[in-house]
C-alpha positions in Angstrom: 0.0 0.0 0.0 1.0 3.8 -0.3 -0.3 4.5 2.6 1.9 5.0 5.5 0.9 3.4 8.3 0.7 5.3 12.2 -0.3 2.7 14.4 0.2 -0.7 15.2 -1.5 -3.8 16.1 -4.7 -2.1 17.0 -7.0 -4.2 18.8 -10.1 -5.7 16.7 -12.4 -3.4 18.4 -10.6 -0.8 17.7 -10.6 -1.1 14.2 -14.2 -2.3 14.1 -15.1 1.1 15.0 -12.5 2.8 12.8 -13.5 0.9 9.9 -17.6 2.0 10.7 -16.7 5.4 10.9 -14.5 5.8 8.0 -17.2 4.4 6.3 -19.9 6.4 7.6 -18.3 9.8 6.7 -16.6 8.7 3.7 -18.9 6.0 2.1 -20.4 7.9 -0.4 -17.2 9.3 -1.7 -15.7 6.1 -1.6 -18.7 4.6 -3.6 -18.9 7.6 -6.3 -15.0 7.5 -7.1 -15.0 3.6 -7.7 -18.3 4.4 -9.5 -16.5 6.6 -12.0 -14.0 4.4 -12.4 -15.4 0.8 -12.8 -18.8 2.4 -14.8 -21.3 0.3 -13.0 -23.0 1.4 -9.6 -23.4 -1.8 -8.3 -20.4 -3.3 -8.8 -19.0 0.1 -7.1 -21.0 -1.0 -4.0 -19.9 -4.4 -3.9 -16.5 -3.8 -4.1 -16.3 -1.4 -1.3 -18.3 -3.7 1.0 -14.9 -6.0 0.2 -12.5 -3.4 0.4 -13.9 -2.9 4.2 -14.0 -6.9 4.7 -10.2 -6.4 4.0 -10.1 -3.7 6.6 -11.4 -5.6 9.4 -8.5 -8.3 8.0 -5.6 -6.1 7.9 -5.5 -3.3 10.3 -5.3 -5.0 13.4 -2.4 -6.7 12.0 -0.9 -3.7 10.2 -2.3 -1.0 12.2 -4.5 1.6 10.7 -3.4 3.4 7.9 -2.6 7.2 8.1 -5.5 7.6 5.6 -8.0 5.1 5.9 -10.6 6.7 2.9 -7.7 6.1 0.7 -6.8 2.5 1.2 -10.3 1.2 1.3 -10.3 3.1 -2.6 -7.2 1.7 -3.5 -7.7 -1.3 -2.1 -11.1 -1.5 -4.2 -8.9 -0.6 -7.1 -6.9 -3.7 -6.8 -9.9 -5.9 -6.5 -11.7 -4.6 -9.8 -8.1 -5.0 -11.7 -7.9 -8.7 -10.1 -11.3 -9.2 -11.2 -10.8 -8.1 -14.6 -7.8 -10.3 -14.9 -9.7 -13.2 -14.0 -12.2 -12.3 -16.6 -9.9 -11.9 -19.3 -11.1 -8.9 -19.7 -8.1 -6.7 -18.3 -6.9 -5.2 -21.8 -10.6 -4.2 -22.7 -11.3 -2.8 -19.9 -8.3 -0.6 -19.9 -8.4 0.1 -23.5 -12.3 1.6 -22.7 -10.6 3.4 -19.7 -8.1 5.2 -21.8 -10.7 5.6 -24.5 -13.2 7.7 -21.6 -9.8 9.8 -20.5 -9.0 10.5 -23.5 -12.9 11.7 -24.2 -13.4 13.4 -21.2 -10.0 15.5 -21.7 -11.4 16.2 -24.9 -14.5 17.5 -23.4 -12.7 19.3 -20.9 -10.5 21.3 -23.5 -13.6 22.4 -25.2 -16.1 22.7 -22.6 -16.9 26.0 -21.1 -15.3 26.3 -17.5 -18.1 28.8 -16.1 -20.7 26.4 -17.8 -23.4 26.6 -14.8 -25.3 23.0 -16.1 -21.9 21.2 -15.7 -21.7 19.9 -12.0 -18.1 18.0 -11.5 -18.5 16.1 -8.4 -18.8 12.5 -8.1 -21.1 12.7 -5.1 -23.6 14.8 -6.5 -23.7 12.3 -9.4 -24.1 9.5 -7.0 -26.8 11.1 -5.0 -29.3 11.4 -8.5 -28.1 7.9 -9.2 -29.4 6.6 -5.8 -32.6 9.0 -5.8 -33.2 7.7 -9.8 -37.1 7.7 -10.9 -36.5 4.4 -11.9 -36.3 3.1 -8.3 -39.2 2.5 -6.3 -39.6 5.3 -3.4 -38.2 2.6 -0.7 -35.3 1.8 -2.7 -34.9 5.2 -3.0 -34.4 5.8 0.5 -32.5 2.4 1.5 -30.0 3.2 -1.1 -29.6 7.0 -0.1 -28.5 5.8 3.7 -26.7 3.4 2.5 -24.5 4.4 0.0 -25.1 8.1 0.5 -25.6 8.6 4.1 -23.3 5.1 5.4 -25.6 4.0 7.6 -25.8 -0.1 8.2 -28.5 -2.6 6.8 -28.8 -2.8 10.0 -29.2 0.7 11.3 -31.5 1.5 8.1 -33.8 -1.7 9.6 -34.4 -0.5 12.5 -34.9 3.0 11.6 -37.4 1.9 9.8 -38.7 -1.4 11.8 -38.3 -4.0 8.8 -36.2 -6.9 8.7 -32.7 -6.6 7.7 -33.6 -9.1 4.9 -35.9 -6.8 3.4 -33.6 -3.9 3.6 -30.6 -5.9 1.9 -33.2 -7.0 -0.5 -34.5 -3.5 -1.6 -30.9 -2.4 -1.8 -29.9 -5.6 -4.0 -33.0 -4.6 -6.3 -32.0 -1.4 -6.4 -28.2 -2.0 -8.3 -30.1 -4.9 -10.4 -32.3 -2.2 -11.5 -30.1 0.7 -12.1 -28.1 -1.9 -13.7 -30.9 -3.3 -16.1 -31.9 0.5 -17.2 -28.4 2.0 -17.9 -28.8 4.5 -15.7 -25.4 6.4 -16.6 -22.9 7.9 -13.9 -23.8 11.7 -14.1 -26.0 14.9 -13.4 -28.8 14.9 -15.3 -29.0 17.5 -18.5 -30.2 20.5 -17.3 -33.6 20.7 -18.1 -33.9 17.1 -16.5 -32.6 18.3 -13.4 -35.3 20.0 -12.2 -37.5 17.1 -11.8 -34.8 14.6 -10.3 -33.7 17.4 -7.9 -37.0 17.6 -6.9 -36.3 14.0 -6.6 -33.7 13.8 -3.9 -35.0 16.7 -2.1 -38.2 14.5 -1.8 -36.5 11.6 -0.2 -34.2 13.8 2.3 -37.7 15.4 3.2 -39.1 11.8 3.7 -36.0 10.5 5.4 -36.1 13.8 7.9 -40.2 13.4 8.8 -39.2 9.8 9.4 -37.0 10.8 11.9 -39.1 13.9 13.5 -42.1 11.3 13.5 -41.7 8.0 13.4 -44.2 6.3 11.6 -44.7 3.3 13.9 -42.5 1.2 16.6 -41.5 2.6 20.1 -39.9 5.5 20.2 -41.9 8.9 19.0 -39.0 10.3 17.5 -35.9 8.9 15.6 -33.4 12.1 15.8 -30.3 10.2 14.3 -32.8 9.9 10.8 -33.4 13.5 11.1 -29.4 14.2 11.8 -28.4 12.1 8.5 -30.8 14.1 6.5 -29.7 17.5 7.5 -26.1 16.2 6.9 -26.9 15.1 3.6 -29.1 18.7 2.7 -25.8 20.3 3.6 -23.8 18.4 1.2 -26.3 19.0 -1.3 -26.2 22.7 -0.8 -22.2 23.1 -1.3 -22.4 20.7 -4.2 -25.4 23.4 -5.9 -25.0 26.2 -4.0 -27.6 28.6 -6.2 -30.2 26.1 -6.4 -32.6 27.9 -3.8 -35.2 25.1 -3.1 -32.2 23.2 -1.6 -31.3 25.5 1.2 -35.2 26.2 1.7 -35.3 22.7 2.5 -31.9 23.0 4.6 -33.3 25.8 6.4 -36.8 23.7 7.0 -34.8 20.6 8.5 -32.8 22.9 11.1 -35.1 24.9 11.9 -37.4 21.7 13.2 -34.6 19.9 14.9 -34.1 22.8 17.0 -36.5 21.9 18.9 -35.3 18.3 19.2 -34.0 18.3 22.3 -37.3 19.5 23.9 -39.7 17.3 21.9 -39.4 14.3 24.5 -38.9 14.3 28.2 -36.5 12.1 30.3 -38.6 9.2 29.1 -39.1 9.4 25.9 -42.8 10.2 26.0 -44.1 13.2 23.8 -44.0 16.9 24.8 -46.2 18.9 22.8 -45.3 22.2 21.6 -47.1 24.2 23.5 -45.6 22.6 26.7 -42.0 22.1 25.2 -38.9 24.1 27.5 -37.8 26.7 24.9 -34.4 27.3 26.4 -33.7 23.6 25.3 -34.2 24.6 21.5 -30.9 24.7 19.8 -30.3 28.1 19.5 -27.2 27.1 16.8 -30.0 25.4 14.5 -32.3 28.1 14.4 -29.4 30.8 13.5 -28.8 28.1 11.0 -32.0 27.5 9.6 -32.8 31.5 9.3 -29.4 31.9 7.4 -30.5 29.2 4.8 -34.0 30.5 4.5 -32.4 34.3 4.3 -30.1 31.9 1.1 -33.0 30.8 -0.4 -35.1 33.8 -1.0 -31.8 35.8 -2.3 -31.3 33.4 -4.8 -34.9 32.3 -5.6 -38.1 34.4 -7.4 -40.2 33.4 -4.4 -40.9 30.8 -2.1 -41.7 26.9 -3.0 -43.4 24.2 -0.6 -40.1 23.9 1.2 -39.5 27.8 1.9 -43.0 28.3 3.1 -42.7 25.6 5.1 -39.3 26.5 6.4 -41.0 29.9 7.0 -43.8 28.8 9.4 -40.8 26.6 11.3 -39.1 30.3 11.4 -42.2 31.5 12.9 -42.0 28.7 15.8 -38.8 28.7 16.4 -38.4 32.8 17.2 -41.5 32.7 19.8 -40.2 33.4 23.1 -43.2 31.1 24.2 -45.9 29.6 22.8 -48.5 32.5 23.1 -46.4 35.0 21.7 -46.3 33.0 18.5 -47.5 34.9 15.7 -50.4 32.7 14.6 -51.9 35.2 12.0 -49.0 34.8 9.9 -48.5 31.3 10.1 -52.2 31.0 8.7 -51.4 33.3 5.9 -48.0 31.2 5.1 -50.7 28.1 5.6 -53.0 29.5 3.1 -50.1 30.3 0.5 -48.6 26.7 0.8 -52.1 25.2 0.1 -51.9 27.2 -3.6 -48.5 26.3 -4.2 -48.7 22.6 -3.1 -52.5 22.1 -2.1 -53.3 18.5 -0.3 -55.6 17.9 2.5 -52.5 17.5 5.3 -52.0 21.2 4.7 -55.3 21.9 4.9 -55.4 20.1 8.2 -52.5 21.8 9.1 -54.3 25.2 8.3 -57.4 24.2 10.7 -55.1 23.9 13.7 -53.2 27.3 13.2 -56.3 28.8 12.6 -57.7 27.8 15.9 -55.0 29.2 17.5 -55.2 32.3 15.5 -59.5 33.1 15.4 -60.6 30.3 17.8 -61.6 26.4 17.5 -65.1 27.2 15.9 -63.8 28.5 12.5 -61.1 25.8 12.6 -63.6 23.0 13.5 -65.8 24.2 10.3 -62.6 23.6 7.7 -62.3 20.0 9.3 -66.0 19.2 9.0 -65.6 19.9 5.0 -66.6 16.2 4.1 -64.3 16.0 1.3 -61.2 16.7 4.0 -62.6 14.0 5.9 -63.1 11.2 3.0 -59.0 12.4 2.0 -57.8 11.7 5.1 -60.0 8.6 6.4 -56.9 6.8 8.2 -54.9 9.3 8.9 -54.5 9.8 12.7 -53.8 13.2 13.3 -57.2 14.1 11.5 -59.1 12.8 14.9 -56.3 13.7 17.0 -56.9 17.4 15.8 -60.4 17.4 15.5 -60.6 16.0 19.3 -58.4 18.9 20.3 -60.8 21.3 18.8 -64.3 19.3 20.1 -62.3 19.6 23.9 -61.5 23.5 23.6 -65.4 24.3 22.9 -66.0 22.2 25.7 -67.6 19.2 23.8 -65.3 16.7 26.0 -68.0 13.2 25.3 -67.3 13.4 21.5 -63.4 14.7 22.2 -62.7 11.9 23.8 -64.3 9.4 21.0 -61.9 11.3 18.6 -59.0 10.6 20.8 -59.8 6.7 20.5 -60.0 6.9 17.1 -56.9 8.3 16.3 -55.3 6.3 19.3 -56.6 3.0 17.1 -54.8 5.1 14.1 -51.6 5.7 15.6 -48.6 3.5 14.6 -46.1 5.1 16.4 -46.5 3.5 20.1 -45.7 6.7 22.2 -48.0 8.5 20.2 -50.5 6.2 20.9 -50.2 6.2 24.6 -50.6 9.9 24.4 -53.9 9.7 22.8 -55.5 6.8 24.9 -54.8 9.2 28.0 -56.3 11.6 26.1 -59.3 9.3 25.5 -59.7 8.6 28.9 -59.5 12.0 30.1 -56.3 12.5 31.3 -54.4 14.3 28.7 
């Protein structure tokens, strides 16, 4: 190796932690230069995985090497030459090689150097591979925390409470698939990328509600989700800095996880926000978050889903308690969202910030549109809201029935508790 080596003989669980943390912040790095060099996504993936299976081999023997990023890419290197060998293949394959360097130097002579459509970074092109329409939306997201993110079958599984089988087996379909459609190594053309931006923004926004909410199991909350998706929105908005629907989402992401560290208390049951300990609110976030949004409208022509959204966050976030939120506006940002991006959760959404803003009545009238019932039929935070609403005006009998409902609705097992307390009328 070329690697100089800086310590010895580490101990195996040692190295088991260096390896998962190498490959954690470096995975998707490591993944998109083999990528680029090999031509085929999957294969990219698989040798990785054996570069690391080397790893866990070699560096408690040889120590761990001064940089470890590095030798797991080299070492991958090796193993596509070796298997090229065996494949009597090798002089093809490097004949193609010298054939695309040759091409892409060509292209590079001629190419425009402030060209704004051409993107040169190996992760951003990984990223649209892994977020690729072609993939199912749960592919989509096992192969962005995988490859992307570096997060474990494991740790993806229990994220989202399947069975590591099925995890591995969405991320195995996923490299057949991008395999079987050719999906090529690159940025889309430019007047692609709007759609497949909107694309990978949409799983990142998936991936972070998954983790502000979880959808079912035991815990209400899943924070190291919602961490891995703000990481990855960061990347994103170095890698296109003037796209302004990326730092609106950015900006929406910190903005909520500010108040993380209030959203549960010491055991892990909900606290609402109207009951939440505002001087536990990451005040770092929220600077954060208002710095992105501040990003976003400079650079856009007005605000999208994500910068309304990240607006009414803004609004929450610089309350100095929960009555002194300004509820007017955060109706009026409500009512603009619902033209830009109208569906019935934002209309829901509306309801409950215009109760707080002109009282439960006029709220309970929007929910009581039959049609917003009928759309959300299932969805548990449609009782849950309207029993909030029936208990204000004092209406506690059919409150509580609501509460039930949306208790036998809930997934998420903290969640649920809440709302059976509620039922019972101890909430």
């Amino acid at each position: 190796m070329t690697t100089r080596k800086t310590v010895r003989s580490a101990p195996v669980e040692v190295t088991e932690r260096t390896v998962a943390a190498v490959w954690r912040m470096e995975s998707a790095r490591i993944v998109a230069t083999l990528t680029r060099t090999v031509g085929d996504f999957g294969l990219a993936e698989d040798l990785a995985q054996d570069a690391l299976v080397d790893a866990l081999k070699q560096w408690p023997i040889d120590g761990v090497p001064r940089n470890p990023a590095a030798w797991l890419t080299t070492t991958a290197k090796r193993r596509a030459i070796d298997g090229w060998r065996r494949r009597e293949r090798f002089d093809e394959r490097l004949a193609v090689l010298a054939h695309d360097l040759e091409r892409e130097q060509a292209e590079a002579l001629d190419a425009d150097p402030w060209d704004p459509d051409v993107i040169d970074d190996d992760v951003l092109r990984l990223i649209f591979v892994s977020c690729h329409p072609v993939l199912s939306r749960e592919a989509r997201v096992a192969l962005t925390l995988r490859v992307v993110a570096g997060l474990t079958t494991e740790q993806i599984a229990r994220a989202f409470l399947v069975p590591v089988a099925t995890v591995q087996q969405r991320i195995v379909r996923a490299k057949k698939t991008l395999s079987a459609a050719k999906v090529p190594f690159e940025v889309p053309p430019s007047q692609e990328q709007p759609e497949r931006l909107g694309a990978v923004l949409g799983v990142l926004y998936l991936i972070f509600n998954e983790g502000h909410t979880s959808s079912n199991g035991p815990d209400w909350m899943r924070p190291e989700l919602g961490t891995e998706a703000i990481r990855l929105s960061r990347s994103l908005a170095s890698l296109v800095p003037k796209e302004p629907d990326v730092h609106s989402l950015l900006a929406l992401m910190e903005l909520t996880a500010a108040r993380f560290p209030a959203r549960t208390d010491a055991n892990g049951d909900p606290v609402l926000l109207a009951d939440q300990d505002r001087r536990r609110w990451d005040r770092g976030r929220i600077a954060r978050g208002r710095a992105a949004l501040a990003m976003a409208d400079a650079l856009g022509s007005g605000r999208t889903a994500y910068g309304l959204q990240a607006a009414i966050a803004e609004c929450h976030a610089v309350a100095e308690t929960f009555d002194d939120t300004d509820w007017d506006r955060i109706v009026v940002l409500y009512e603009a969202l619902g033209r830009v991006a109208p569906s019935p959760v934002v209309e829901l959404n509306r309801a409950a910030a215009v109760a707080m803003a002109t009282g439960p009545a006029t709220a309970l009238r929007i929910l009581d549109q039959p049609s917003l019932g009928e759309a959300l039929r299932g969805y548990h935070l449609f009782p849950a809201t309207r029993g909030e609403l029936l208990l204000r005006l004092g209406r506690e009998e059919e409150a509580r029935s609501e509460f039930a409902t949306a208790a036998n609705l809930a997934g998420n097992d903290r969640e649920r508790a809440l709302l059976q307390a509620k039922a019972a009328g101890r909430g």
